[in-house]
TORFIDO-799754 format. One record per residue (C-alpha): residue number from 1; x, y, z. Coordinates in steps of 0.1 Angstrom, whole numbers. Layout:
N
<rec><n>NUM</n><u>X</u><v>Y</v><w>Z</w></rec>
...
//
This chain:
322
<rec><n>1</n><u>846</u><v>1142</v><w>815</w></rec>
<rec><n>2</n><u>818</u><v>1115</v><w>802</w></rec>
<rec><n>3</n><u>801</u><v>1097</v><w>834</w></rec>
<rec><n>4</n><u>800</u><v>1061</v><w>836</w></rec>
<rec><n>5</n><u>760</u><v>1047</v><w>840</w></rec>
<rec><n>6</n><u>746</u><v>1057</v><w>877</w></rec>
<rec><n>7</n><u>746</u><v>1019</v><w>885</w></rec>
<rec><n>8</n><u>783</u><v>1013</v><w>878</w></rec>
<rec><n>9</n><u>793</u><v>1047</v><w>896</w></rec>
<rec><n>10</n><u>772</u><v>1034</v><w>929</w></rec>
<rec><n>11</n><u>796</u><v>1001</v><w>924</w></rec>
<rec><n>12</n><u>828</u><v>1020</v><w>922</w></rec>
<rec><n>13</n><u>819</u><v>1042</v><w>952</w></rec>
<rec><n>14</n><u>809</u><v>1010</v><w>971</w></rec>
<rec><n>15</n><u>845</u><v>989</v><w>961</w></rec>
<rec><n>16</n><u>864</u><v>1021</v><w>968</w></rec>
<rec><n>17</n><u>847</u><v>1032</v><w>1001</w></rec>
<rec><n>18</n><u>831</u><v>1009</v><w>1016</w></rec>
<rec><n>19</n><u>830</u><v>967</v><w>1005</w></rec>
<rec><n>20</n><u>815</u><v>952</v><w>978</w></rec>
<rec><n>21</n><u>816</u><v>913</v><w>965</w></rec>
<rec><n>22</n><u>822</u><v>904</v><w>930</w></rec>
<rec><n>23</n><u>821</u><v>865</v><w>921</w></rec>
<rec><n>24</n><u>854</u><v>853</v><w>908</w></rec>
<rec><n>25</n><u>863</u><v>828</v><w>876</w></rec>
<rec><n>26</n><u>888</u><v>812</v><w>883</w></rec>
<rec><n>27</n><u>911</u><v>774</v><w>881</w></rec>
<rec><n>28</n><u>923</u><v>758</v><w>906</w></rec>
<rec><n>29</n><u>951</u><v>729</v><w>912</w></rec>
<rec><n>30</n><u>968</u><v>712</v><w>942</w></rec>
<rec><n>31</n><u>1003</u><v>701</v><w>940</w></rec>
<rec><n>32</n><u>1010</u><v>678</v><w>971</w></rec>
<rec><n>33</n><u>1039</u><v>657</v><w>982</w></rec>
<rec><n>34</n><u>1073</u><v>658</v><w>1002</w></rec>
<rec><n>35</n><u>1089</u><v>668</v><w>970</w></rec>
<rec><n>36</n><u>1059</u><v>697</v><w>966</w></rec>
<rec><n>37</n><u>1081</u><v>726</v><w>975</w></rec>
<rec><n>38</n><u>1113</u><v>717</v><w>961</w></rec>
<rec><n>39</n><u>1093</u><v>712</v><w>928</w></rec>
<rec><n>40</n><u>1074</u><v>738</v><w>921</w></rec>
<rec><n>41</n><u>1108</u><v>761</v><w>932</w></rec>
<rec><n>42</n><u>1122</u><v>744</v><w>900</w></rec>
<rec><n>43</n><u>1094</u><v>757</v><w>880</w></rec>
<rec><n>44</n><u>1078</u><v>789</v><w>884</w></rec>
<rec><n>45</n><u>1095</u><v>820</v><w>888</w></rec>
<rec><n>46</n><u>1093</u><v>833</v><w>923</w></rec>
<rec><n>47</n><u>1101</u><v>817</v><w>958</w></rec>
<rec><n>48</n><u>1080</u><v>788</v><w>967</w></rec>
<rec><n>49</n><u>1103</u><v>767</v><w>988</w></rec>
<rec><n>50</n><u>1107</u><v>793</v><w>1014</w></rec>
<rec><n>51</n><u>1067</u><v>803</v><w>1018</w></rec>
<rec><n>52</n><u>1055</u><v>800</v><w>1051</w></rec>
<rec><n>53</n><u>1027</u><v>778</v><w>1055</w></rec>
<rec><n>54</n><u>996</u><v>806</v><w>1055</w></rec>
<rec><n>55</n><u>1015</u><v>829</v><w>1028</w></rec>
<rec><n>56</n><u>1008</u><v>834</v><w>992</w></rec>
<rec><n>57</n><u>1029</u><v>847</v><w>964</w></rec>
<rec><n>58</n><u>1022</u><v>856</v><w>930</w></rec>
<rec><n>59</n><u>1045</u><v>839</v><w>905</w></rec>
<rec><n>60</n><u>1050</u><v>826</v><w>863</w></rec>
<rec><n>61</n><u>1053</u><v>793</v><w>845</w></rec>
<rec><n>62</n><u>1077</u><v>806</v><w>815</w></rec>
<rec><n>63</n><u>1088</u><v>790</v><w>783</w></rec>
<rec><n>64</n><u>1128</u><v>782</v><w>775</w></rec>
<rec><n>65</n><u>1126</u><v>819</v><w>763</w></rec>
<rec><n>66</n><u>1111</u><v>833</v><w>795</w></rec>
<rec><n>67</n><u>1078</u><v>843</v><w>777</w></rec>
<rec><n>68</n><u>1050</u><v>841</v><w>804</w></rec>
<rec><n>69</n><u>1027</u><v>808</v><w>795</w></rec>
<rec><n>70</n><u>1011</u><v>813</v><w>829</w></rec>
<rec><n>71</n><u>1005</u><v>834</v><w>862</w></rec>
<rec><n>72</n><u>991</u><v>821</v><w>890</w></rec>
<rec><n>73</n><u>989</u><v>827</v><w>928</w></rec>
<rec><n>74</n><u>1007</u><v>799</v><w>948</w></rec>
<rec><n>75</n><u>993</u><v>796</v><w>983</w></rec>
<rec><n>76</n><u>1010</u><v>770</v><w>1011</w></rec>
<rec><n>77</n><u>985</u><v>760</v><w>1027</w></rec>
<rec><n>78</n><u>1003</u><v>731</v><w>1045</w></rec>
<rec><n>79</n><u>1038</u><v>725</v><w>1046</w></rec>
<rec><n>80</n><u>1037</u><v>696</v><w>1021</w></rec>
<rec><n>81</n><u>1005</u><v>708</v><w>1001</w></rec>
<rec><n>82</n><u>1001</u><v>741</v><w>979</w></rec>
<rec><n>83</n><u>969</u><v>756</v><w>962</w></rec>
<rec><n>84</n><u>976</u><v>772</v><w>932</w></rec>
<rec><n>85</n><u>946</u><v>796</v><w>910</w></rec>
<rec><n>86</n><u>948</u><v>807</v><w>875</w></rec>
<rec><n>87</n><u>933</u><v>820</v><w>844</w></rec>
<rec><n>88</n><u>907</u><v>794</v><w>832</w></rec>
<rec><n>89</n><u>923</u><v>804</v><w>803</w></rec>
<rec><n>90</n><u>955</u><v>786</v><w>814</w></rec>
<rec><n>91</n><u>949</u><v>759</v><w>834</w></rec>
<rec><n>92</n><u>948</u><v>732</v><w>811</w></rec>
<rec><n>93</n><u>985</u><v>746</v><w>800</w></rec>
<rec><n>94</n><u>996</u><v>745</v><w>836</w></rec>
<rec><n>95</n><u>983</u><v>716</v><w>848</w></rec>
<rec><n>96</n><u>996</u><v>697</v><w>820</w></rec>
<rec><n>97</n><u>1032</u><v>710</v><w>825</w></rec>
<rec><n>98</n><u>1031</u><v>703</v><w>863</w></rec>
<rec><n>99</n><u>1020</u><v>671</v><w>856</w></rec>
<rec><n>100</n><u>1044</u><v>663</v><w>829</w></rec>
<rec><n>101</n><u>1075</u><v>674</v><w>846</w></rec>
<rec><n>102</n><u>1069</u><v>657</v><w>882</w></rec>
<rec><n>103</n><u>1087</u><v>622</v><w>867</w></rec>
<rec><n>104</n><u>1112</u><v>612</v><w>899</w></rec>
<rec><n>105</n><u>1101</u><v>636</v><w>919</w></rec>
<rec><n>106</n><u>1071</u><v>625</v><w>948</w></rec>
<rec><n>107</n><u>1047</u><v>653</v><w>938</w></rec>
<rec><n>108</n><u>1013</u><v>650</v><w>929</w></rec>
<rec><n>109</n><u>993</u><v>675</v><w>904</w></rec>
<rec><n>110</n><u>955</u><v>676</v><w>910</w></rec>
<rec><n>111</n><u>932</u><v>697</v><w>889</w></rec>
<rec><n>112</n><u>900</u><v>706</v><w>916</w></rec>
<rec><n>113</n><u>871</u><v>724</v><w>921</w></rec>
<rec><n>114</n><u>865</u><v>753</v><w>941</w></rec>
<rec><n>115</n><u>845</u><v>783</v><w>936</w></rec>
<rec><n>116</n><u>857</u><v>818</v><w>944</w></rec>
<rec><n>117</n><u>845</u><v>855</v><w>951</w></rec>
<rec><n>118</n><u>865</u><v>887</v><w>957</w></rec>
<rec><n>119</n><u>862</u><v>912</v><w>989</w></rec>
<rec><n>120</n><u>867</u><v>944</v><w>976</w></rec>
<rec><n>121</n><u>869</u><v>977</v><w>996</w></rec>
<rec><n>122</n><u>884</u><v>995</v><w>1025</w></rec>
<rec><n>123</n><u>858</u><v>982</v><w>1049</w></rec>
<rec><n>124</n><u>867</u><v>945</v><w>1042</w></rec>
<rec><n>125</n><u>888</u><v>942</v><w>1070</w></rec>
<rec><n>126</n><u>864</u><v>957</v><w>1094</w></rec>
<rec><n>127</n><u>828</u><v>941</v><w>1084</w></rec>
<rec><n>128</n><u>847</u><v>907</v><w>1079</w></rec>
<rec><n>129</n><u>873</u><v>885</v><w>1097</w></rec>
<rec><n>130</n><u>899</u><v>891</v><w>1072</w></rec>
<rec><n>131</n><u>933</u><v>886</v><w>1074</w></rec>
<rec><n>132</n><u>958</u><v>908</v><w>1082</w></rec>
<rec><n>133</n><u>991</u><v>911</v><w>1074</w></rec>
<rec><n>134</n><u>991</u><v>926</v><w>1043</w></rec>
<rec><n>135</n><u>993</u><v>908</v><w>1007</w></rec>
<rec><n>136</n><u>995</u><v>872</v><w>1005</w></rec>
<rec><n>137</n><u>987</u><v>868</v><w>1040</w></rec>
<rec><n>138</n><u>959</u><v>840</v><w>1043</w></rec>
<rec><n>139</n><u>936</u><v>831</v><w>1071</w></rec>
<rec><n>140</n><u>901</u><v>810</v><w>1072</w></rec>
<rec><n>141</n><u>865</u><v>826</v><w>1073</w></rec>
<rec><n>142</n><u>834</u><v>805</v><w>1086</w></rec>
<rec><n>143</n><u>803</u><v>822</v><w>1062</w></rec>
<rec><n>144</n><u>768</u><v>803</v><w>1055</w></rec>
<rec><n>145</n><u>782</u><v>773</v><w>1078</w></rec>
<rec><n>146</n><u>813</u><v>766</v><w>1050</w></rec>
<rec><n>147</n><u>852</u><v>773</v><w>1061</w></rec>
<rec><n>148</n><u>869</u><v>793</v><w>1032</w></rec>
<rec><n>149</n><u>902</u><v>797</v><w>1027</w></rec>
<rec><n>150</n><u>909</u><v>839</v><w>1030</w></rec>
<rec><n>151</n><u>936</u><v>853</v><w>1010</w></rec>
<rec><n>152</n><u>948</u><v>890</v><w>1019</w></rec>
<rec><n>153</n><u>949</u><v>908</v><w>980</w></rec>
<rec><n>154</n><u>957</u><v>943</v><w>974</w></rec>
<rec><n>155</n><u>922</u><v>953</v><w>973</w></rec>
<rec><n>156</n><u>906</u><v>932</v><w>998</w></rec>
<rec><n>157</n><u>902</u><v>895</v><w>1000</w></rec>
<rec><n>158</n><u>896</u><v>869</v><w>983</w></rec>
<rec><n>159</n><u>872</u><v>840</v><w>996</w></rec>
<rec><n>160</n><u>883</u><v>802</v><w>986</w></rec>
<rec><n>161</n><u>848</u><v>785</v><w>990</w></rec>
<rec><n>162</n><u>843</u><v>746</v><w>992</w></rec>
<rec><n>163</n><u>826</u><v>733</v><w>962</w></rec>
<rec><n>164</n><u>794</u><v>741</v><w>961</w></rec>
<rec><n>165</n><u>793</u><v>767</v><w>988</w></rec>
<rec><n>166</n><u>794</u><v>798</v><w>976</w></rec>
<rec><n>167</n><u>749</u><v>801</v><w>974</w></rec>
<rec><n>168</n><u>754</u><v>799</v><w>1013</w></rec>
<rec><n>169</n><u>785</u><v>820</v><w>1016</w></rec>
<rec><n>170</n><u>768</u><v>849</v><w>990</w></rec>
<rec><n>171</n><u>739</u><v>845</v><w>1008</w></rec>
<rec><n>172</n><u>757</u><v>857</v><w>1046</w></rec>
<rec><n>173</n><u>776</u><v>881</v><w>1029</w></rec>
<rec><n>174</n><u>744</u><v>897</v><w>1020</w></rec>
<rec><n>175</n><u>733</u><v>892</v><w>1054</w></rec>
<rec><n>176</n><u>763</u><v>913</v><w>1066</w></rec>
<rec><n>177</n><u>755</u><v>941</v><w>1045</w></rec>
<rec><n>178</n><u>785</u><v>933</v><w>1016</w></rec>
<rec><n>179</n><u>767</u><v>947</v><w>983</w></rec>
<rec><n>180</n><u>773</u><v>923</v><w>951</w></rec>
<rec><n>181</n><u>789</u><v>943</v><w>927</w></rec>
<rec><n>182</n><u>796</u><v>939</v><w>888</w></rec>
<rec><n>183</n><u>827</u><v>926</v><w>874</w></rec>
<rec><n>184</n><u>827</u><v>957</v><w>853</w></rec>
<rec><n>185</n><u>832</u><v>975</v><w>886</w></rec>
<rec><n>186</n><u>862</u><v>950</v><w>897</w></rec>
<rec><n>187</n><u>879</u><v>960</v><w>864</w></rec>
<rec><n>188</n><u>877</u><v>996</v><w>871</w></rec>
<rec><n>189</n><u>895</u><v>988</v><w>899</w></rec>
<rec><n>190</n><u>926</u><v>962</v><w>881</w></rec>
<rec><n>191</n><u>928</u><v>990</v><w>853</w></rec>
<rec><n>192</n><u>936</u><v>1021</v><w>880</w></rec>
<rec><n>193</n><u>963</u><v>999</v><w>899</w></rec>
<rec><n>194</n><u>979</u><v>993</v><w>867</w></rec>
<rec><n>195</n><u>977</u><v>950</v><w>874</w></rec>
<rec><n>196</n><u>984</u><v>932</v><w>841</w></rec>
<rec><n>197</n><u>960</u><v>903</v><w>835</w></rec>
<rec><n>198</n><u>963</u><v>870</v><w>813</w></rec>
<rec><n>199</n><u>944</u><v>872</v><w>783</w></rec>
<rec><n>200</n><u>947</u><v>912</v><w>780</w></rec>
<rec><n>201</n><u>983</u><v>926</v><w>786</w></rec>
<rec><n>202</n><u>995</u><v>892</v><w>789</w></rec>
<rec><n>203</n><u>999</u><v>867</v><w>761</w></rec>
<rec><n>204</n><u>1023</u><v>838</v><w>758</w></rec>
<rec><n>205</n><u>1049</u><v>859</v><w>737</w></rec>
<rec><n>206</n><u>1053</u><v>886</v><w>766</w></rec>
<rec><n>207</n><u>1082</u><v>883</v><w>789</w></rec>
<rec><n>208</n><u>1077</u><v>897</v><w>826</w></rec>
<rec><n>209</n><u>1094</u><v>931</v><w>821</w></rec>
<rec><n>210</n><u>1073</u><v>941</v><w>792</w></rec>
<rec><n>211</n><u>1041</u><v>930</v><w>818</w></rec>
<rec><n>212</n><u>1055</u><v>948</v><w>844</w></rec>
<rec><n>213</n><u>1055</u><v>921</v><w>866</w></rec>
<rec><n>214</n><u>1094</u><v>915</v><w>877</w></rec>
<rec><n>215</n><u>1086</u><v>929</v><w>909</w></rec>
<rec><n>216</n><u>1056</u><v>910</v><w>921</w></rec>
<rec><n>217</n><u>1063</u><v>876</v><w>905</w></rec>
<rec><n>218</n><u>1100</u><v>875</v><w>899</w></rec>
<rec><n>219</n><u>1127</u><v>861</v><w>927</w></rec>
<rec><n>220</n><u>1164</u><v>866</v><w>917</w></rec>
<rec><n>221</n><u>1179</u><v>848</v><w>946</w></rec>
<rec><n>222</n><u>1162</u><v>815</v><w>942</w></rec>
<rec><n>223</n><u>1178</u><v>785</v><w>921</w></rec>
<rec><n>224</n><u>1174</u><v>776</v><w>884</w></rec>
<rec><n>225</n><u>1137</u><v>776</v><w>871</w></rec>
<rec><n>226</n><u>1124</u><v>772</v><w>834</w></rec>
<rec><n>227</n><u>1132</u><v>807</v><w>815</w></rec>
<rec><n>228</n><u>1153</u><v>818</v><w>845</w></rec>
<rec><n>229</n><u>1188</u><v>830</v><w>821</w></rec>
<rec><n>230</n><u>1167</u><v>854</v><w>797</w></rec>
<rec><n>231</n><u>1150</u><v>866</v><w>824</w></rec>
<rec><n>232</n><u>1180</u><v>873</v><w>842</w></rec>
<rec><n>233</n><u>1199</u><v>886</v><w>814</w></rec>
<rec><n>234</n><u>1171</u><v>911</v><w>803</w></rec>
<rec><n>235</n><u>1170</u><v>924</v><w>841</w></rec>
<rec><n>236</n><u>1208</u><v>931</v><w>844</w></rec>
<rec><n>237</n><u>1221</u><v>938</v><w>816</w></rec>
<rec><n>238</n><u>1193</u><v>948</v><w>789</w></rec>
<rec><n>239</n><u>1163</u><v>971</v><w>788</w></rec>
<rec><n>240</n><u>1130</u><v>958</v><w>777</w></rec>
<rec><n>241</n><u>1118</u><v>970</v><w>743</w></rec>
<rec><n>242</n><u>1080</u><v>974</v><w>756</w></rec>
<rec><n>243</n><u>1068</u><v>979</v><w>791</w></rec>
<rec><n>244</n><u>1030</u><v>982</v><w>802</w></rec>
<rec><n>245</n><u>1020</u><v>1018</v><w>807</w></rec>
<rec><n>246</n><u>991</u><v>1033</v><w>819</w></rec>
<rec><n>247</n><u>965</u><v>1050</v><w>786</w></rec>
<rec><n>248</n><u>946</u><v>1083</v><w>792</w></rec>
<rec><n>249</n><u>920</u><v>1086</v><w>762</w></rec>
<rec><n>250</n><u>901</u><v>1118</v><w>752</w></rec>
<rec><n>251</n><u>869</u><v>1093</v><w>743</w></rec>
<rec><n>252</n><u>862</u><v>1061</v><w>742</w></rec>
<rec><n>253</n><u>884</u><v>1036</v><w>721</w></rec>
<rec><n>254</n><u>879</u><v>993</v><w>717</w></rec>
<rec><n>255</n><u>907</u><v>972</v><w>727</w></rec>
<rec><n>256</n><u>927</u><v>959</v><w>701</w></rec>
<rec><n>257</n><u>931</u><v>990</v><w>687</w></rec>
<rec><n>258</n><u>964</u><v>1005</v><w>672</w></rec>
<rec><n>259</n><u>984</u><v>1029</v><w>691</w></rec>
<rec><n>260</n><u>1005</u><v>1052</v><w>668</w></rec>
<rec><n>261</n><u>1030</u><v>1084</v><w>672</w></rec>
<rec><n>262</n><u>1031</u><v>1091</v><w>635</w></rec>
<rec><n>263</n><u>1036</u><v>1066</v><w>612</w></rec>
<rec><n>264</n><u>1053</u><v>1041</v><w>641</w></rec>
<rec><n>265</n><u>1034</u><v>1014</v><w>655</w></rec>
<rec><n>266</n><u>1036</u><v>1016</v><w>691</w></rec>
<rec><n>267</n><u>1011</u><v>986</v><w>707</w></rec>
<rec><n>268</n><u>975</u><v>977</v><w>706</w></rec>
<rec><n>269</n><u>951</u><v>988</v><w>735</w></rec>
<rec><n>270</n><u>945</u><v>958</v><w>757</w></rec>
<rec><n>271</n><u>923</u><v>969</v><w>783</w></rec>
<rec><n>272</n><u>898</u><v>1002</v><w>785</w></rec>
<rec><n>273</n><u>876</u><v>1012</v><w>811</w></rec>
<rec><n>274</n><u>853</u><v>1041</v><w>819</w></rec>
<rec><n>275</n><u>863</u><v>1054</v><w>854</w></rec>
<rec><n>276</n><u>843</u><v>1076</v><w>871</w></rec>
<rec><n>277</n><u>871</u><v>1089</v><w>890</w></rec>
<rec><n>278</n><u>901</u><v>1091</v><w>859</w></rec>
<rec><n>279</n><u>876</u><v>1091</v><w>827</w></rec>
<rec><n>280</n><u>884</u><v>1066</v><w>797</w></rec>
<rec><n>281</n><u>916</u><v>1046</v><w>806</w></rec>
<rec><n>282</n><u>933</u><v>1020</v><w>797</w></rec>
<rec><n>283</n><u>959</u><v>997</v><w>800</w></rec>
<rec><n>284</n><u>987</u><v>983</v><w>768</w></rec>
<rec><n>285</n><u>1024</u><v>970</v><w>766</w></rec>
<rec><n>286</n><u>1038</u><v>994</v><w>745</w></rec>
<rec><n>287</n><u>1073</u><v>1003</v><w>726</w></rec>
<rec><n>288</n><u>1100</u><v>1017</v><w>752</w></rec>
<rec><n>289</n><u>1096</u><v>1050</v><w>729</w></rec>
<rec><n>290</n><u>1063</u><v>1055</v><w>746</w></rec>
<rec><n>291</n><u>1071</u><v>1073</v><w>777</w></rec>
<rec><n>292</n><u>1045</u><v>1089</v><w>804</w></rec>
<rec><n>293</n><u>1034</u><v>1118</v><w>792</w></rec>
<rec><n>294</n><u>1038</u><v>1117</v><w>755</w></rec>
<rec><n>295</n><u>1007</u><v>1121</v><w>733</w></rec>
<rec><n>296</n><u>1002</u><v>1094</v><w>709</w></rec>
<rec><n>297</n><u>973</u><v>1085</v><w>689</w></rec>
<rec><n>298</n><u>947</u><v>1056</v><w>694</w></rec>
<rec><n>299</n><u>936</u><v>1046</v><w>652</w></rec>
<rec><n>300</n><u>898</u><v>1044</v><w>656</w></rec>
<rec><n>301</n><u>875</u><v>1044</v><w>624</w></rec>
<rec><n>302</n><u>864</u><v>1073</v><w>637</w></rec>
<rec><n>303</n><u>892</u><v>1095</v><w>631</w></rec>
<rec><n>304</n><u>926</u><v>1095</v><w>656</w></rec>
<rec><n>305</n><u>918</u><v>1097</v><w>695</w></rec>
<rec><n>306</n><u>943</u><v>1116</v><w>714</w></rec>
<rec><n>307</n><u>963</u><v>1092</v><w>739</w></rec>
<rec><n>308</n><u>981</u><v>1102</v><w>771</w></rec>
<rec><n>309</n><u>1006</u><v>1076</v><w>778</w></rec>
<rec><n>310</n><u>1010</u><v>1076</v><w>815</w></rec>
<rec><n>311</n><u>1028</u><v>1061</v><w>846</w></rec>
<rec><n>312</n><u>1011</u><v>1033</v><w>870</w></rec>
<rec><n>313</n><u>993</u><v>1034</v><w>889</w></rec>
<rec><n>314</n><u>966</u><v>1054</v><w>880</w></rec>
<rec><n>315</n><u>963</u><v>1090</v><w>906</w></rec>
<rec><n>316</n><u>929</u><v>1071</v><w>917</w></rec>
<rec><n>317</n><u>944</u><v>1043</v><w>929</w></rec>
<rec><n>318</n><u>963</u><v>1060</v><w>954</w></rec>
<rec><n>319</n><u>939</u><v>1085</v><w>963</w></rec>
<rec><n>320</n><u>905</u><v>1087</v><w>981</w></rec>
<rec><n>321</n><u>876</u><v>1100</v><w>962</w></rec>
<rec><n>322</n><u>863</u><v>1131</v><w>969</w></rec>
//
């Protein structure tokens, strides 16, 4: 198996053993207002109304055909007041469609800044004062004389930092010991768990089975929400014709390239990553005739590269390194 470079294999020992931070890019927007819950329950796809203030969730903004146009993390942070983060990628989409549906409703949609870096790593919970609770459990963190917003992930945590903070707040976490890491390293990480990501398995034409996101994002015992009937209808009485699967690669491949069995088109390779724990990976939404463990073909100019399509989440994921 080919070795990733000695710097990024120190990384992914650090993020997987120990704790590493990894500066995040990301959107931000506040939606506030007595009518703040009831409205963004009308919009995205999981449960907002019933949060607790302190609780995250991870949700979608769909079109009328319930293809994803967004996801987003939706934290209450006050009963009346909710911080939601995004793709840059999709903010101006989202914040424009927040904005544009609020008419009647006493909701307002704020666009702000905030910078933001990612915990990763066992240890996170033990060097830091991080929240427990699992998943979407929030708390607040006092680093490099700043109070950040803490948000439990399934990796770690990530750090909301006041605008212009996060020199101060990098700085402490140095301090403590908390390595910087690439995001290279952080990817290896996304790619093994198998978590789809705007951009890469996720474009605007993808619905939230084929993404593999029904579980996470999707609540069906809340009301009505934008794309809410073919979402429903695919979930109970269809099958999706792609799902995201899990890519084993006998060398290295580019994303975007074609993934074939024969002469049928199965999907194009969205994400690859050199693991130093599972080799060449990768991550694609592919045609339901792509099952874990068939062998299919990745089309490089360099002759066919033979694919294992496999199950999620990757082995290393789940396990600890040796």
């Amino acid at each position: 198996m080919e070795s990733a470079a000695p710097e990024i294999d120190a990384e992914y020992r650090q993020v997987r053993e120990e704790v590493g931070q990894v500066t995040l890019d990301r959107s931000w927007i506040e939606v506030t207002g007595p009518d703040s819950a009831e409205y963004l329950q009308s919009q995205v796809t999981n449960e907002v109304e019933a949060l607790e203030v302190g609780r995250s969730t991870y949700a979608a903004l769909l079109d009328r055909k319930g293809r994803i146009q967004a996801d987003m993390r939706v934290t209450r942070t006050e009963a009346d007041r909710f911080l939601i983060d995004c793709e840059p990628s999709a903010a101006d989409r989202l914040a424009s469609h927040l904005d544009g549906y609020r008419i009647g409703r006493d909701v307002e949609v704020d666009p702000i800044e905030r910078e933001a870096l990612a915990l990763l790593g066992p240890a996170t919970v033990t060097l830091t004062d991080a929240p427990r609770g699992g998943e979407g459990a929030t708390g607040t963190m006092r680093l490099g004389g700043h109070e950040c917003l803490a948000i439990a992930t399934d990796r770690g945590v990530d750090l909301v930092v006041p605008e212009d903070g996060l020199a101060e707040v990098v700085s402490e976490l140095d301090g403590l010991g908390v390595q910087k890491v690439s995001p290279e390293a952080a990817e290896i990480l996304r790619v093994e768990a198998g978590r789809p990501r705007l951009g890469r398995e996720i474009g605007t034409q993808t619905m939230p089975a084929e993404a593999g996101i029904v579980e996470r994002a999707v609540s069906f015992e809340k009301g009505c929400y934008i794309g809410q009937e073919p979402v429903a209808r695919l979930h109970y009485k269809g099958r999706p014709n792609r799902f995201l699967r899990g890519l084993r690669f006998a060398e290295e491949v580019q994303t975007g390239t074609e993934l074939t069995d024969g002469e049928r088109e199965l999907g194009k390779v969205a994400s690859v990553v050199l693991s130093p724990a599972e080799g060449w990976i990768g991550l694609a939404v592919v045609r339901k005739e792509a099952s874990p463990g068939d062998l299919v073909e990745a089309s490089t100019d360099g002759g066919p590269v033979r694919t294992e399509v496999v199950d999620l989440p990757f082995p290393a994921a789940v396990e600890d390194l040796p």
